[in-house]
C-alpha positions in Angstrom: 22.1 37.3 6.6 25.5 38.5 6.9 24.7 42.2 5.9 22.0 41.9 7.8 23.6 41.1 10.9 26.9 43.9 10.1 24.2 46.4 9.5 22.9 45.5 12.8 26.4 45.0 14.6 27.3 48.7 12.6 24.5 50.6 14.2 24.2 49.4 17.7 28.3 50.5 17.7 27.3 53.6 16.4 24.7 54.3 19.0 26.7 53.3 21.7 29.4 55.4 20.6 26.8 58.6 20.4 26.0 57.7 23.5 29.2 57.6 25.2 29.7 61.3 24.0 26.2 62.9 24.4 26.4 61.2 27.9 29.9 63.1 28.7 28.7 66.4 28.5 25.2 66.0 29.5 26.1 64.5 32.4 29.3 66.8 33.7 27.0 69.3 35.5 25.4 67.1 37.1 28.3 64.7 38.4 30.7 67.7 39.4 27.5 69.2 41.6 27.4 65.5 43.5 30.4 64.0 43.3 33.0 66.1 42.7 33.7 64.3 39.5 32.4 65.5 36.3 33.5 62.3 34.4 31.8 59.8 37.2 28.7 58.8 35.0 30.9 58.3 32.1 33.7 56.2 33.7 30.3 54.6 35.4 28.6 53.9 32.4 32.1 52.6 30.7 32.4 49.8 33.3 29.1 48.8 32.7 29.0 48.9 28.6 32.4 46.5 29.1 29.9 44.2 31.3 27.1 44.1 28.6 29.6 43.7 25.6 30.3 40.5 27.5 27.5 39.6 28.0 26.3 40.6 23.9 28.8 38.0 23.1 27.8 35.3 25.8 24.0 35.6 24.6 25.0 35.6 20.9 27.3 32.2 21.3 24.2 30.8 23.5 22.2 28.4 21.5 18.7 29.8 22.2 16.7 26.5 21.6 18.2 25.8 25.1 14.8 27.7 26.6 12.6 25.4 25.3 14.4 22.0 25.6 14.4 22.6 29.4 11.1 24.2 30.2 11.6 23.9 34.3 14.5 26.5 33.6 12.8 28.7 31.8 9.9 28.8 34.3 12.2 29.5 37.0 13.5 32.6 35.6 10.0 33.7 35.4 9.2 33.1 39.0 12.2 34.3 39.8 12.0 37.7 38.1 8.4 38.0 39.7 10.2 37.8 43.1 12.5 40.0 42.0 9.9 42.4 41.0 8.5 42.1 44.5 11.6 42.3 46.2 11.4 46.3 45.5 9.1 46.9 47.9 11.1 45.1 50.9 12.9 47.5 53.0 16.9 47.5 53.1 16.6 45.6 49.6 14.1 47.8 47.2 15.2 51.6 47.1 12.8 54.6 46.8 13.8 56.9 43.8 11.4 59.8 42.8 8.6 58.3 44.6 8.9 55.2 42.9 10.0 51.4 44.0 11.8 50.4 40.9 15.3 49.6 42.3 17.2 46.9 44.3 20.2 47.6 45.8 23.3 45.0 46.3 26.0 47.7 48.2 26.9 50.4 45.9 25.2 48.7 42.5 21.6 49.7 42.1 20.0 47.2 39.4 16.4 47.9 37.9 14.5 44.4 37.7 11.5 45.5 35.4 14.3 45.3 32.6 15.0 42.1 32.7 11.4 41.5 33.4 10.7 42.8 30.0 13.7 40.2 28.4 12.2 37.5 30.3 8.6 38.0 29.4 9.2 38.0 25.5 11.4 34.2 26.1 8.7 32.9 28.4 5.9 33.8 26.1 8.3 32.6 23.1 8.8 29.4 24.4 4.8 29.2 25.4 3.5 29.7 22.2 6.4 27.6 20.3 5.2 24.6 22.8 1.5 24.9 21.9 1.9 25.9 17.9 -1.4 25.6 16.4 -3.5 25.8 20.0 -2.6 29.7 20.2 -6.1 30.1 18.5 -7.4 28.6 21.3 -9.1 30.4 24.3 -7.1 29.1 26.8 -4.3 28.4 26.0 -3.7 31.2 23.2 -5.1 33.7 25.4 -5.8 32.9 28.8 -2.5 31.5 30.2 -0.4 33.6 28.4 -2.7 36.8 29.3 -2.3 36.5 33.0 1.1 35.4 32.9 1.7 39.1 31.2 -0.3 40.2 33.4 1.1 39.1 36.8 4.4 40.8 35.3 2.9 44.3 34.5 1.1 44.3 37.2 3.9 44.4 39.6 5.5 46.7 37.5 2.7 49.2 37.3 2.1 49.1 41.3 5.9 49.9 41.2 4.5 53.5 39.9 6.8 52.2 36.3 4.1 53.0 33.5 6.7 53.7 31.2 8.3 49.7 32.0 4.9 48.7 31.9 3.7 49.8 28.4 6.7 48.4 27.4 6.0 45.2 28.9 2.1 45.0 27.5 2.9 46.3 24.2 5.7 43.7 22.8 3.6 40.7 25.3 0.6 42.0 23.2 2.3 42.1 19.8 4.0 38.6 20.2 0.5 37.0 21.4 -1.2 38.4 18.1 2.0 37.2 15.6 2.1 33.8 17.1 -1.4 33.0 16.3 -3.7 34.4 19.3 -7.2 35.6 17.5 -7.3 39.4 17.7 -10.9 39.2 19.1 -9.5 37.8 22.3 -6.2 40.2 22.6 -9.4 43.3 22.0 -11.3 42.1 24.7 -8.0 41.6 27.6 -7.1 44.7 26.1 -10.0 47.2 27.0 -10.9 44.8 30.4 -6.8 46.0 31.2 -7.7 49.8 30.4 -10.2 49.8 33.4 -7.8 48.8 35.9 -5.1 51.0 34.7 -6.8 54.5 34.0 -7.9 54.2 37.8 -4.7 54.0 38.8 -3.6 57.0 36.8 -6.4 58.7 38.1 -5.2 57.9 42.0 -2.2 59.3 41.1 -2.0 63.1 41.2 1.5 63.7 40.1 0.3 61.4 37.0 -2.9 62.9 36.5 -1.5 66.1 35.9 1.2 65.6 33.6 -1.6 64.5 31.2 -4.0 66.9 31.5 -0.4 69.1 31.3 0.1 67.3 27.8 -3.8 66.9 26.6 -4.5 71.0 27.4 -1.7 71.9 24.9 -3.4 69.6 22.4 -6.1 71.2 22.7 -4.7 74.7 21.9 -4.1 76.2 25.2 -1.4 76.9 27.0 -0.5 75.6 30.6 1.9 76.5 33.3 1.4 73.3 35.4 5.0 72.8 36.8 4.0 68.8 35.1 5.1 70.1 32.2 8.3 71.5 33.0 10.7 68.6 31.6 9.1 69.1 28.3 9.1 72.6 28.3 12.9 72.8 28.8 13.2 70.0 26.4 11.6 72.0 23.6 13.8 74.3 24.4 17.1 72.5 24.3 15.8 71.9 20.6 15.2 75.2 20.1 18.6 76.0 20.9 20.1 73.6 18.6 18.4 74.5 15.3 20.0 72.4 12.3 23.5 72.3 13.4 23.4 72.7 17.1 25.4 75.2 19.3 28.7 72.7 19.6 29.4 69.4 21.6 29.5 70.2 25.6 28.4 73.3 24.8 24.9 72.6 26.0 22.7 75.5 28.4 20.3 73.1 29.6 22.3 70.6 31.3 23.0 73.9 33.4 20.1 72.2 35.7 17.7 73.6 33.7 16.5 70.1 31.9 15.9 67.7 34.6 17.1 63.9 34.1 19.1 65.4 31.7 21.9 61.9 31.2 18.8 59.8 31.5 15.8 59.8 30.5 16.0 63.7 28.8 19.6 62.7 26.9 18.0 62.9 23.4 17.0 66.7 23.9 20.9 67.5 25.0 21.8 65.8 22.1 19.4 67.5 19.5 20.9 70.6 21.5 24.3 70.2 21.3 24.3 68.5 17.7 21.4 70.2 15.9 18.3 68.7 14.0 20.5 66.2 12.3 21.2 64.2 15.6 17.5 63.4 15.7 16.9 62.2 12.2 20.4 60.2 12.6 19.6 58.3 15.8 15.4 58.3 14.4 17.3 56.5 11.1 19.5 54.4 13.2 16.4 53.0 15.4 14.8 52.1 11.9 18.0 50.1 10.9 17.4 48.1 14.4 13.9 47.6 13.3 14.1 46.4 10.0 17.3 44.3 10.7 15.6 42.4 13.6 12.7 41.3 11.3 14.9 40.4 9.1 16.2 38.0 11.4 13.2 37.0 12.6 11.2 36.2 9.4 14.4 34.2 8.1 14.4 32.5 11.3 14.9 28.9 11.1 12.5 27.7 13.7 9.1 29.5 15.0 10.9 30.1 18.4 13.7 32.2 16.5 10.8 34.3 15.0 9.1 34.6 18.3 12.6 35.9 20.1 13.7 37.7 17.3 10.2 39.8 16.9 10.0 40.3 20.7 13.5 41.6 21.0 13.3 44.2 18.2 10.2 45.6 19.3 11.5 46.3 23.3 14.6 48.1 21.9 12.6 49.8 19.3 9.3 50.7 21.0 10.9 51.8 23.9 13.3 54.2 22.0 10.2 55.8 20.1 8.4 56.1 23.1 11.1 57.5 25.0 11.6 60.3 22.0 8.1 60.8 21.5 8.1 62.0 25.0 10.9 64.2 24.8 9.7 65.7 21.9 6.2 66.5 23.8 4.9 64.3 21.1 3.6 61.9 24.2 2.5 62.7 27.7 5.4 63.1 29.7 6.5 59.8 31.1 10.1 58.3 32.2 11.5 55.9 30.1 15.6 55.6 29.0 16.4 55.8 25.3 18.7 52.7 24.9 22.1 52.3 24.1 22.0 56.3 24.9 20.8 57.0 28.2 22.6 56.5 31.4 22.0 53.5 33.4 23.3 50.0 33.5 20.4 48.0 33.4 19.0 49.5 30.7 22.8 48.9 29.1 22.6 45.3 29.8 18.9 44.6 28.8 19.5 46.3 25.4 22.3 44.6 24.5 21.2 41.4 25.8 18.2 42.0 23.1 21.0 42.2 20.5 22.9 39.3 21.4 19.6 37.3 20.8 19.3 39.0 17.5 22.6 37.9 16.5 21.9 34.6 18.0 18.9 34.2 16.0 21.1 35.2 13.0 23.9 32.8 13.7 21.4 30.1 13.4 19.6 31.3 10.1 23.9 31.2 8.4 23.8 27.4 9.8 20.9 26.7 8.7 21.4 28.2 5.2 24.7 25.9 5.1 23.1 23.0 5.9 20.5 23.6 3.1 23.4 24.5 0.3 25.2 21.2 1.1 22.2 19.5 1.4 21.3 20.5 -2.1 24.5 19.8 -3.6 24.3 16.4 -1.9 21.0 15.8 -4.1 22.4 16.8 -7.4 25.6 14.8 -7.2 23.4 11.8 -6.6 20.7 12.1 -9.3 24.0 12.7 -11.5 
């Protein structure tokens, strides 16, 4: 578990690192234009990665079995973060950015609650289904509870205007109800009863509306000058640029406010720019490191919780990432969503390393728990000797 948990340790460094530069020169433009500064994301972003490397080692030192020895904390959180959720749309405390509420803002710190909402869904449904074991096959309690307590979460988060967050959310709740023993049939039916609900909602929605009919008429052939698809277009285009080897760090002609969002949610196109084809496959290679590390972790776990976390974790940091680039590459209807460890924002900083610190958590436990077996065993040989 060791390699396992170096490999890990060895690629979220790397990717922070990446970040960290891609983020200095897609991000100068931008900061010089508003600020006068065009090192104030980076020197922003620095204070907060020294926050969540804290906090990476806090998590990782935390004994995780904590969440389901004292239940009452663990549904506090939850309330807690739905409050939180709903505290967006108070004025003076949520913030309107891009005609979305998605923000809360404590003086001059913005913080993003639908991140942690994600964190906190995957350890409340954790704990759930390691509390009711062999019931998840029931009705009610494998399906029902846990269904509308994923619910009441995406819910706020969709009527936020967040459907990248809120994908997210359903997607790892959805894939951690069908591993911990919830009968497909049942996760089928919430599933298309869900889809009702939420295509009416992107139908309500013009902006929405036409990013994917932006997206579906190019999949069908034909061309389309709806100003919905003018991220991607300048996206491709960053790409284009680049070619194998890229045209040179901070060298970059889209940052020139051609690509918006271009140190958030658009990062991985200034980096395929700037660093060629071979900064895709690296970071694509480096996100399938994540993913097979975590279930590593979380097959070895030594407890079901461990597997539940362990699963969960992996699957926000690594669904998010390929939804985020499947976006940017037009690959996916256009859709905001920060690539982690990479994109600028300290939330998203936090959460994704907060994910990691579970991982290693998880994998600290699997080393003792290995121990305990080896001495154990020896313990039984020397006495039928």
């Amino acid at each position: 578990m060791r390699k396992t948990l170096t490999a890990l340790a060895t690629t979220v460094v790397f990717l922070l690192g990446v970040g960290v530069i891609v983020l200095a020169s897609a991000s100068a433009v931008r900061a010089q234009g508003l600020y006068g500064d065009p090192h104030f994301f980076v020197k922003r972003q620095l204070i907060w990665l020294g926050l969540a490397i804290g906090l990476v080692f806090a998590v990782s030192r935390f004994d995780y079995h904590w969440w389901r020895e004292t239940p009452e904390f663990t549904i506090g959180f939850y309330v807690l973060m739905l409050i939180a959720l709903a505290l967006v749309f108070v004025p003076g405390i949520g913030v309107k950015v891009n005609g979305s509420y998605r923000w809360l803002k404590f003086g001059p710190v913005r913080v993003q609650p639908s991140e942690f909402a994600k964190l906190l869904t995957v350890i409340a449904m954790g704990v759930w289904f390691d509390r009711i074991g062999w019931r998840a096959k029931q009705f009610w309690k494998g399906a029902v509870w846990p269904g509308l307590g994923l619910a009441a979460v995406a819910g706020l988060i969709i009527i936020e205007s967040d459907f990248g967050a809120t994908l997210v959310v359903m997607f790892a709740g959805g894939a951690l109800m069908f591993v911990a023993g919830t009968r497909l049939w049942y996760l089928l039916t919430f599933g298309v009863a869900a889809l009702v609900p939420a295509a009416a909602m992107i139908a309500a929605n013009p902006n929405r509306m036409e990013r994917l009919l932006a997206w579906w008429a190019k999949r069908s052939g034909g061309a389309t000058t709806s100003p919905a698809a003018y991220h991607v277009e300048q996206a491709l285009v960053a790409f284009k640029n680049g070619g194998p080897l890229g045209v040179g760090f901070n060298q970059s002609i889209q940052k020139y406010n051609y690509l918006p969002e271009a140190h958030t949610d658009f990062i991985f196109a200034i980096g395929g720019e700037e660093f060629g084809f071979r900064f895709s496959i690296i970071i694509l290679l480096a996100f399938a490191v994540i993913l097979v590390c975590g279930m590593l972790i979380s097959m070895r776990a030594p407890d079901r919780l461990g597997r539940l976390l362990a699963f969960g974790m992996t699957l926000l940091l690594v669904f998010q990432a390929v939804f985020n680039i499947g976006v940017v590459t037009d690959c996916l209807p256009t859709k905001g969503l920060a690539l982690p460890f990479i994109s600028y924002g300290g939330t998203n900083l936090l959460a994704a390393l907060f994910a990691v610190g579970t991982l290693f958590n998880v994998g600290r436990h699997i080393d003792v728990f290995d121990e305990r077996m080896h001495t154990q065993v020896v313990k039984n040989a020397a006495i039928q000797v």
